[in-house]
MDTraj code that builds the backbone (N, CA, C; nanometers):
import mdtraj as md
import numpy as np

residues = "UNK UNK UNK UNK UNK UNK UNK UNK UNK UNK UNK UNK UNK UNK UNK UNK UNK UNK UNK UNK UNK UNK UNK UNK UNK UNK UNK UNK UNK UNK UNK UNK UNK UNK UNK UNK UNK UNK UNK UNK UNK UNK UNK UNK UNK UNK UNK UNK UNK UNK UNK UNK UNK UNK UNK UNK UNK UNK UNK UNK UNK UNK UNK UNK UNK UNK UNK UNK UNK UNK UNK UNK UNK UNK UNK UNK UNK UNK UNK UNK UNK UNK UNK UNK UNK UNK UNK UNK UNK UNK UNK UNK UNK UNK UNK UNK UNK UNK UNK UNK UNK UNK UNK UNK UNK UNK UNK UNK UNK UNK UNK UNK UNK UNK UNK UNK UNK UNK UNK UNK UNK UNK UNK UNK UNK UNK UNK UNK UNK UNK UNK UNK UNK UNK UNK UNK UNK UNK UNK UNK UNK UNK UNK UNK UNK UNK UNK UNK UNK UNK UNK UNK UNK UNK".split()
xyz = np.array([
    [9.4647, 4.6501, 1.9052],
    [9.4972, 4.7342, 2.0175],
    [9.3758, 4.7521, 2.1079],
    [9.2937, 4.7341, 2.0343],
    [9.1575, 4.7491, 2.1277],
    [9.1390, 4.6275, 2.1892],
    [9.1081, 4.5437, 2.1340],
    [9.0839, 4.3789, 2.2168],
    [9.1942, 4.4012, 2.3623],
    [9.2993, 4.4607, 2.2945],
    [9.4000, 4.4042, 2.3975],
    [9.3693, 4.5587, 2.5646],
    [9.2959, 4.6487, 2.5226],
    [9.2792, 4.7470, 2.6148],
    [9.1777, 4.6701, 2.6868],
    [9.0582, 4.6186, 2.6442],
    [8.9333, 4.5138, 2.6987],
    [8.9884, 4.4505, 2.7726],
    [9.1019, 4.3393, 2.6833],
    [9.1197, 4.2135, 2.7891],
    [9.1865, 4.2969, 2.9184],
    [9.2832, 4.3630, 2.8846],
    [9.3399, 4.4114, 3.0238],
    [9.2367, 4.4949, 3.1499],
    [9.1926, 4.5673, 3.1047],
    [9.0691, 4.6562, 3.2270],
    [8.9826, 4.5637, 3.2589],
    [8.9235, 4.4232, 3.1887],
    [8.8074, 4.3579, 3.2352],
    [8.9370, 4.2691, 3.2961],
    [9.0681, 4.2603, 3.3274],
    [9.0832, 4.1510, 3.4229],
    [9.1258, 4.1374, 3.5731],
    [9.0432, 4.0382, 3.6159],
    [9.0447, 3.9884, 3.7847],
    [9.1526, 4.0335, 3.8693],
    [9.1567, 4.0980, 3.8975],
    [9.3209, 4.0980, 4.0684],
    [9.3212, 4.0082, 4.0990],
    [9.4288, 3.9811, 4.1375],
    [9.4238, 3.8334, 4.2421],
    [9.3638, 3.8922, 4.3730],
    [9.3329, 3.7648, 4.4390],
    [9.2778, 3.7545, 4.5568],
    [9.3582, 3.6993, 4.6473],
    [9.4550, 3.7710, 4.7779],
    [9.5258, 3.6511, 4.8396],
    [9.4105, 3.5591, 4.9034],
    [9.5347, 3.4296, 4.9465],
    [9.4557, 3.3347, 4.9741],
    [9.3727, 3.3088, 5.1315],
    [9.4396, 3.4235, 5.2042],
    [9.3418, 3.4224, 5.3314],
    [9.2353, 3.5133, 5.3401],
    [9.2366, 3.6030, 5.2276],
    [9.0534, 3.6549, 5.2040],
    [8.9887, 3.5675, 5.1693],
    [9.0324, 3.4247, 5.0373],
    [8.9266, 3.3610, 5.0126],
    [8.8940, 3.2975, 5.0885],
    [8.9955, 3.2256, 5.1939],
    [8.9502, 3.1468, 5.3614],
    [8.8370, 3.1926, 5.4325],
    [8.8783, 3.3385, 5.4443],
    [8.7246, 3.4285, 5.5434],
    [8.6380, 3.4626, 5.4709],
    [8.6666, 3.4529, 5.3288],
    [8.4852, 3.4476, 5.2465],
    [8.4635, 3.2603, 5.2496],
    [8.4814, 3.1752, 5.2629],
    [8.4492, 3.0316, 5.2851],
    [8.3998, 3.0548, 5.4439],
    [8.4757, 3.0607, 5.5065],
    [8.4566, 3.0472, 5.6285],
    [8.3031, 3.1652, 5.6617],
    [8.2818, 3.2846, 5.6063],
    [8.1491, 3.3299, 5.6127],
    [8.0662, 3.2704, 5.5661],
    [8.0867, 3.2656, 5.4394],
    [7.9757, 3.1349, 5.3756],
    [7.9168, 3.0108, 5.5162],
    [8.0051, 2.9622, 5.5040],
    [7.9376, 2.8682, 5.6584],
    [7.9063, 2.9429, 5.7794],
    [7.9579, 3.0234, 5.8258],
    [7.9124, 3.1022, 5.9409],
    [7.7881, 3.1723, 5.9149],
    [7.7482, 3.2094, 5.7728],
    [7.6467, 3.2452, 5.7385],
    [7.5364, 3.1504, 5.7903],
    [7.5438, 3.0350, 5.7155],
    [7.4493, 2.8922, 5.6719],
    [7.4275, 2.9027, 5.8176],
    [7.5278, 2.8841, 5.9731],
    [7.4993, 2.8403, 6.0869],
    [7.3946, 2.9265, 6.1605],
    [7.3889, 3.0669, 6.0890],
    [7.3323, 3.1779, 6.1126],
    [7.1898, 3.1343, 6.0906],
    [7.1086, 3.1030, 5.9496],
    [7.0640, 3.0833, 5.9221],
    [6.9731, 2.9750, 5.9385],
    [7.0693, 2.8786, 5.9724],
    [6.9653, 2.7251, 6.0252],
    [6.9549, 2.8072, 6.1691],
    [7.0449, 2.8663, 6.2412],
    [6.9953, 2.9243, 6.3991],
    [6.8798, 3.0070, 6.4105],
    [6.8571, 3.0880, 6.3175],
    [6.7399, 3.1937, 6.3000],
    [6.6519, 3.0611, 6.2484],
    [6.6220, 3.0041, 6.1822],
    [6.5039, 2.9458, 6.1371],
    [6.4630, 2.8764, 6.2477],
    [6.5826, 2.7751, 6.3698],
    [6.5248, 2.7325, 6.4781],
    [6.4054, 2.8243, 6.5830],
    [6.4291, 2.9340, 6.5669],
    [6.3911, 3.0492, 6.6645],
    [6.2529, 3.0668, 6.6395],
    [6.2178, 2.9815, 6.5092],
    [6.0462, 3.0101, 6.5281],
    [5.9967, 2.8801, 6.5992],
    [6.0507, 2.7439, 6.5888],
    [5.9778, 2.6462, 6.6930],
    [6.0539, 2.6761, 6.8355],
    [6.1511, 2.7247, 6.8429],
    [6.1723, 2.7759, 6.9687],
    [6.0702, 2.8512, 7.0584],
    [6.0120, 2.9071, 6.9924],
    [5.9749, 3.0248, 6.9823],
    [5.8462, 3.0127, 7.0472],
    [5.7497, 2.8560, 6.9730],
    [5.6463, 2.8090, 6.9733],
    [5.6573, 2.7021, 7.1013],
    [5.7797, 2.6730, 7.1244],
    [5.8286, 2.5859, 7.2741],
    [5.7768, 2.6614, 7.3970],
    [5.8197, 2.8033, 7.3480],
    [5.8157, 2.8675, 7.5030],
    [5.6422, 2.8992, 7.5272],
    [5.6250, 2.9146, 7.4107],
    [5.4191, 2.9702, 7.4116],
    [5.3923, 2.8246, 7.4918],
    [5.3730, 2.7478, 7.3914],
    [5.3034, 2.6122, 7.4515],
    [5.3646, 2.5533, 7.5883],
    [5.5089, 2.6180, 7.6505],
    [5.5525, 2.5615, 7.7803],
    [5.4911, 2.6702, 7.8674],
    [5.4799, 2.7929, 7.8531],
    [5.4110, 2.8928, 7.9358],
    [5.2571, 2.8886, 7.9552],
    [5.1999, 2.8344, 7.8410],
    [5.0600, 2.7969, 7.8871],
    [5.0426, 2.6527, 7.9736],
    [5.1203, 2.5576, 7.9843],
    [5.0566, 2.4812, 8.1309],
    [5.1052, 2.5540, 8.2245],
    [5.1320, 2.6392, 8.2349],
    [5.1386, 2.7279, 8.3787],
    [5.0873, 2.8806, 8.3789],
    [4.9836, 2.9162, 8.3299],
    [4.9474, 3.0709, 8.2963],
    [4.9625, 3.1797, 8.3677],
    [4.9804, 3.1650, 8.4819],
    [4.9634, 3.2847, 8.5965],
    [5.1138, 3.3066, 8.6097],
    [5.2496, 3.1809, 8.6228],
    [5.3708, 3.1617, 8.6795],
    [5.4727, 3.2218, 8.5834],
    [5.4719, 3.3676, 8.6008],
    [5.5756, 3.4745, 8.5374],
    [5.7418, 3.3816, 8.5027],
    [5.7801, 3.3369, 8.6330],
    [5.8948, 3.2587, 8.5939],
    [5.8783, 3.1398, 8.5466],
    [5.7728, 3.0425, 8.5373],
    [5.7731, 2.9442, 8.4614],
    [5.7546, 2.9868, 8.3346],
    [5.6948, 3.1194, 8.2793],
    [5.6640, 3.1665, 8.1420],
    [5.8212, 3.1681, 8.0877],
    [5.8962, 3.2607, 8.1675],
    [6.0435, 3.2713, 8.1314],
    [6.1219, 3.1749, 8.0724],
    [6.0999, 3.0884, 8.1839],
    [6.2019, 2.9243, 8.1701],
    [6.1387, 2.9071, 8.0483],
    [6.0197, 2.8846, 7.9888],
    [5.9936, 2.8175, 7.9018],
    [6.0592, 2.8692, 7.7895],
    [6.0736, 2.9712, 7.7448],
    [6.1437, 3.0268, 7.6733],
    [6.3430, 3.0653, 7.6826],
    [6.3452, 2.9632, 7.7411],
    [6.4881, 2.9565, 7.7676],
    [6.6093, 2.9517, 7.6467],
    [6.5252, 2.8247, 7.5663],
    [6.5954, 2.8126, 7.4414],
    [6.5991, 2.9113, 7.3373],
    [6.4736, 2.9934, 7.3463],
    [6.4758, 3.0945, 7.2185],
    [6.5350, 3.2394, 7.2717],
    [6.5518, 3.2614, 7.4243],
    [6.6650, 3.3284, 7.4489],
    [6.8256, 3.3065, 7.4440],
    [6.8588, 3.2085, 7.4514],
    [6.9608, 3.1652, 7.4666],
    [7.0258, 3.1476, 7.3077],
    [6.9579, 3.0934, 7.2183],
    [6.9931, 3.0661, 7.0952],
    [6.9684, 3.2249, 6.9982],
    [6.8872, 3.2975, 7.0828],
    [6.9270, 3.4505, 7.0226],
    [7.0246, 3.5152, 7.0473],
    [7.1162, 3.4353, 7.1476],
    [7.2593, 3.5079, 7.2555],
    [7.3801, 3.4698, 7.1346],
    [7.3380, 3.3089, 7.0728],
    [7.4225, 3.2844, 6.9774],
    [7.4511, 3.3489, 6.8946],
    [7.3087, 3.3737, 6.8378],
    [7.2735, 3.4657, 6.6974],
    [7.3705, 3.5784, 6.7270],
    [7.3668, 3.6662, 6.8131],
    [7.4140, 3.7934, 6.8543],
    [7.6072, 3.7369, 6.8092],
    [7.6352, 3.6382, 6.8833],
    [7.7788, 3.6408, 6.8209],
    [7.7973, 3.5909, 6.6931],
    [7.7092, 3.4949, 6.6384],
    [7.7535, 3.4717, 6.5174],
    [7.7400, 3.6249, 6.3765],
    [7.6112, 3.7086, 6.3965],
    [7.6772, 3.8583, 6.3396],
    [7.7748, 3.9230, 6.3932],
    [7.8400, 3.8903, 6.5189],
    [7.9283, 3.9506, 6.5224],
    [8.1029, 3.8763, 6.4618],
    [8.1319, 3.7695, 6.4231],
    [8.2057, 3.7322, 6.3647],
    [8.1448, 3.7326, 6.2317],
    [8.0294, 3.7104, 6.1654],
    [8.0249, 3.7175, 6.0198],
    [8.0618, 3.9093, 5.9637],
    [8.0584, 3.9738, 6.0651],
    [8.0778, 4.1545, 6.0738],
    [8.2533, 4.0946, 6.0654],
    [8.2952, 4.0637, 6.1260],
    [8.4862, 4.0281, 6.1212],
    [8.5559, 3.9362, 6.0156],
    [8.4566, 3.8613, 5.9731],
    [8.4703, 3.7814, 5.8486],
    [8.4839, 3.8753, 5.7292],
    [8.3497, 3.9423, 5.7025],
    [8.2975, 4.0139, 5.6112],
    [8.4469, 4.1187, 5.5423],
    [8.4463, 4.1963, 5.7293],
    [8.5694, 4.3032, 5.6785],
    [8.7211, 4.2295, 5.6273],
    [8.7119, 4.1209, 5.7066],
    [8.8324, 4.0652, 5.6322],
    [8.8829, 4.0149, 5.4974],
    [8.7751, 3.9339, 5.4708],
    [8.7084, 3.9291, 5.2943],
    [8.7382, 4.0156, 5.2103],
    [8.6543, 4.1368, 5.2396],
    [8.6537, 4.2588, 5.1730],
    [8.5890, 4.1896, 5.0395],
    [8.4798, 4.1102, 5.0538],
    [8.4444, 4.0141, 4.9130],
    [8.3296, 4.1519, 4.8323],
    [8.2432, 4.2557, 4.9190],
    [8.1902, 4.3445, 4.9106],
    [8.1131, 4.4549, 4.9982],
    [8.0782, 4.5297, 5.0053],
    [8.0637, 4.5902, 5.0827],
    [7.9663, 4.5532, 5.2158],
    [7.8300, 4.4739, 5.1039],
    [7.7360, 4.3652, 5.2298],
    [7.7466, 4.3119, 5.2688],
    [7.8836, 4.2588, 5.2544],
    [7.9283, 4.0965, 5.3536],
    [7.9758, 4.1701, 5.4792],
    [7.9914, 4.3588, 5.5349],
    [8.0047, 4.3565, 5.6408],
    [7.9101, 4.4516, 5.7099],
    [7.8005, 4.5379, 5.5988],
    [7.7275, 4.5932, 5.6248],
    [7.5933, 4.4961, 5.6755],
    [7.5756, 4.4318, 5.6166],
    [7.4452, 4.3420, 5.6439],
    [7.4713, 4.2742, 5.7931],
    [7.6177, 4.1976, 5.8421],
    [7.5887, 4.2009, 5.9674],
    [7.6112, 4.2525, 6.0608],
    [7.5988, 4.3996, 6.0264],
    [7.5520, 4.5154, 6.1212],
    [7.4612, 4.5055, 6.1586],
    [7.3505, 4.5415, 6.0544],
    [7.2060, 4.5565, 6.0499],
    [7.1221, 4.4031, 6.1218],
    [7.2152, 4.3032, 6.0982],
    [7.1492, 4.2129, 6.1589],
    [7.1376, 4.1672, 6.3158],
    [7.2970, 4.2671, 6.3814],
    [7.3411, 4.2449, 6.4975],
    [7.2553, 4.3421, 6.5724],
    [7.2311, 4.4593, 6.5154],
    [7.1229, 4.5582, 6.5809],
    [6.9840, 4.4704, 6.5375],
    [6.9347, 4.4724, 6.4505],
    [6.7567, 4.3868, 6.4673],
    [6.7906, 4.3079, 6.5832],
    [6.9003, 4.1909, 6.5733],
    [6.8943, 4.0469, 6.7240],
    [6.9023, 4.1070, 6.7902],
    [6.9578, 4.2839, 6.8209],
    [7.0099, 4.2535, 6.9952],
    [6.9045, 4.3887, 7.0289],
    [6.9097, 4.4774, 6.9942],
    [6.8513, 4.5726, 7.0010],
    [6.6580, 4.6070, 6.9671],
    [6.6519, 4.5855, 6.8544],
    [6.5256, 4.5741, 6.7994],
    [6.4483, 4.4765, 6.8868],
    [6.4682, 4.3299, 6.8166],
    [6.4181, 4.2493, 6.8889],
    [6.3429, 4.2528, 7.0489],
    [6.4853, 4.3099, 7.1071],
    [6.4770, 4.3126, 7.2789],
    [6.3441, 4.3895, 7.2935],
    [6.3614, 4.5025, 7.2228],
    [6.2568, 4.6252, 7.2876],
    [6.1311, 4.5685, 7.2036],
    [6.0970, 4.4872, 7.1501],
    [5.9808, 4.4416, 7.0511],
    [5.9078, 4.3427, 7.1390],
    [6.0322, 4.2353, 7.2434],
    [5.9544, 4.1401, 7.2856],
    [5.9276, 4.2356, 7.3930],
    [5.9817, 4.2583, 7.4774],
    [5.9412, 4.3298, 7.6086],
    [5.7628, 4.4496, 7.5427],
    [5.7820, 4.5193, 7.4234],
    [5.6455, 4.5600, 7.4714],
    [5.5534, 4.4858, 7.3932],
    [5.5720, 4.3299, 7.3428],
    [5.4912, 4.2735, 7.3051],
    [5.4359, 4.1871, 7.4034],
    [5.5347, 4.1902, 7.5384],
    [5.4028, 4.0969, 7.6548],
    [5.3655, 4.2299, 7.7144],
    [5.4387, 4.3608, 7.7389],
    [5.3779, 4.4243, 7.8446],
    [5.2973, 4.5110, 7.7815],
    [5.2877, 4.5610, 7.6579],
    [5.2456, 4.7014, 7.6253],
    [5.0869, 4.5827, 7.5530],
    [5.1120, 4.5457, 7.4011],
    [5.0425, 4.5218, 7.2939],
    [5.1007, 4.4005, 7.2478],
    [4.9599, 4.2900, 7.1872],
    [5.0434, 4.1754, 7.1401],
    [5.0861, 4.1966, 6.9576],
    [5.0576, 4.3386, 6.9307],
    [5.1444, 4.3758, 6.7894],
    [5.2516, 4.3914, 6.8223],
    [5.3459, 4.4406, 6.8979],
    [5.4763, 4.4123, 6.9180],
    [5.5044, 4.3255, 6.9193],
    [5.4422, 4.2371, 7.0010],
    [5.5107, 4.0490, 6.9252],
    [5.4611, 4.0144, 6.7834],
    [5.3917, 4.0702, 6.7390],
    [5.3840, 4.0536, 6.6072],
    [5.4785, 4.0852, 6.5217],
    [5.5208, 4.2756, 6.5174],
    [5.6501, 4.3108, 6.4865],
    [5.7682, 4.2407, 6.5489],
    [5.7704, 4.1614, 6.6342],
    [5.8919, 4.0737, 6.6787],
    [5.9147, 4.0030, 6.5999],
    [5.7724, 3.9394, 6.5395],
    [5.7613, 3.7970, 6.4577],
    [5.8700, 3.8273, 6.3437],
    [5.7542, 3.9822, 6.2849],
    [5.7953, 4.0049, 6.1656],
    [5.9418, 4.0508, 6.1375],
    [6.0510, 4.0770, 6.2403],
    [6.1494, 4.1094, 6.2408],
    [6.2483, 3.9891, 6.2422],
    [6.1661, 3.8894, 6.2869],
    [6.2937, 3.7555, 6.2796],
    [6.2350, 3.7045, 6.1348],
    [6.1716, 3.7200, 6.0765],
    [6.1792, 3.7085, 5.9468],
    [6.2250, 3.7451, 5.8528],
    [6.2710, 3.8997, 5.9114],
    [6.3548, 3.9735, 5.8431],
    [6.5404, 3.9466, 5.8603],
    [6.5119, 3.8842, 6.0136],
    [6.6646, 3.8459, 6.0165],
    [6.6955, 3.7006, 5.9769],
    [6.5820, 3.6041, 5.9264],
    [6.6001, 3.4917, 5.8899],
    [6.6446, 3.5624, 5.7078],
    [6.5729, 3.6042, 5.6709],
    [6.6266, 3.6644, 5.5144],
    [6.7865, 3.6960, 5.5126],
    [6.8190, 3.7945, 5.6011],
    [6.9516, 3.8710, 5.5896],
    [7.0837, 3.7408, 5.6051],
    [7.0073, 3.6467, 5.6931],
    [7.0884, 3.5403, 5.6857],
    [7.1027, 3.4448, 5.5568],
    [6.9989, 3.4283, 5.5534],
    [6.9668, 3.3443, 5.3838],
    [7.0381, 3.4340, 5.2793],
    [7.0356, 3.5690, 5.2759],
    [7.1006, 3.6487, 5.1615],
    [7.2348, 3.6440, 5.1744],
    [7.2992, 3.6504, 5.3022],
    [7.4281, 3.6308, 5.3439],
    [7.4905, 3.5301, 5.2214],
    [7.4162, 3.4291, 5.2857],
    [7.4892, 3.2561, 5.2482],
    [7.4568, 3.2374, 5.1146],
    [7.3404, 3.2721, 5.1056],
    [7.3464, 3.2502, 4.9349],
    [7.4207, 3.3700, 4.8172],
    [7.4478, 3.4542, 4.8468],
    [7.5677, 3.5573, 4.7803],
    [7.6672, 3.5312, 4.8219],
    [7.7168, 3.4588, 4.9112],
    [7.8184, 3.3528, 4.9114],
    [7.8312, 3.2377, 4.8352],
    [7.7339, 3.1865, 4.8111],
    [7.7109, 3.0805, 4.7073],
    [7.7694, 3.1191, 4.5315],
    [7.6864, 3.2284, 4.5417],
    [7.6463, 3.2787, 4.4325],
    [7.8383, 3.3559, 4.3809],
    [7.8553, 3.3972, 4.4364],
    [8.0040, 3.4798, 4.4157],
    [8.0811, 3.4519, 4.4883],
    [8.1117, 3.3687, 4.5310],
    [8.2340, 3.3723, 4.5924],
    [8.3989, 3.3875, 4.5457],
    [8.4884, 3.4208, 4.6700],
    [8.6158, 3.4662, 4.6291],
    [8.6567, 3.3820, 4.5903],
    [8.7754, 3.3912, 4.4392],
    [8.8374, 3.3129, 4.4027],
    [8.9859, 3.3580, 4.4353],
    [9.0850, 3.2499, 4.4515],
    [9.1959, 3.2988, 4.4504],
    [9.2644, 3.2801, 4.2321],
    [9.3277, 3.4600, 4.2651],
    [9.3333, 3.3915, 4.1244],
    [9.4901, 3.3572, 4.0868],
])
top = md.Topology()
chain = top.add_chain()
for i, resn in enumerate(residues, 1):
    res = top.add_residue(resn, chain, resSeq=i)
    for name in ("N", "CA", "C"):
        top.add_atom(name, md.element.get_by_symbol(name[0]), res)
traj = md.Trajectory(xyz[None], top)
């Protein structure tokens, strides 16, 4: 009678089969997240080294950094569908909390980090640095606890 109280409380719910779709489908939306944030540091290093052959030219500094703005515009939607994935899943609670936290660091944090890291102090671009490192992690943790657990249908 006991074995049989165990087996029953330790067993699985099913999972329908279009939560396990939007935990697959995060899993990769994760990964795209992730190779996108890791681009953002030679991006990153594009716009330095394209703004120095022109040092004085405010808008040539800009342009140069075109790509690592633009590919942070991505970033911004891809937490915002891995946030719509997540809730749909319902795989756990971080698959929709984490890209919260990640959609505020890209859009919010970030913004106000680069702006007073050219105008104020170049430690704010430092804390810029150190914040896309932090959003390169949240992405990597994403995808790999996707790896690691994912939904089964049972």
């Amino acid at each position: 009678m006991s074995s049989t109280t165990t087996e029953t409380s330790n067993a699985v719910k099913p999972v329908p089969s279009w939560r396990v779709v939007c935990d697959v489908l995060f899993k990769w939306v994760a990964l795209l997240g992730l190779v996108l944030a890791l681009l953002q540091v030679p991006f990153a290093a594009l716009g330095f080294w394209g703004a120095e052959e022109k040092p004085g030219d405010q808008a040539w500094g800009m342009a140069a950094f075109e790509w690592h703005s633009t590919n942070a515009m991505i970033l911004y939607a891809v937490a915002i569908v891995l946030f719509v994935l997540g809730v749909l899943s319902l795989a756990n609670w971080k698959v929709w909390v984490l890209p919260i936290v990640l959609f505020l660091l890209l859009y919010f944090v970030q913004g106000i980090l680069v702006g007073l890291g050219f105008g104020v102090s170049k430690w704010y671009g430092f804390l810029h640095a150190l914040d896309g490192v932090l959003i390169i992690a949240g992405f990597a943790w994403l995808y790999f606890d996707r790896m690691r657990h994912p939904l089964r249908k049972s």
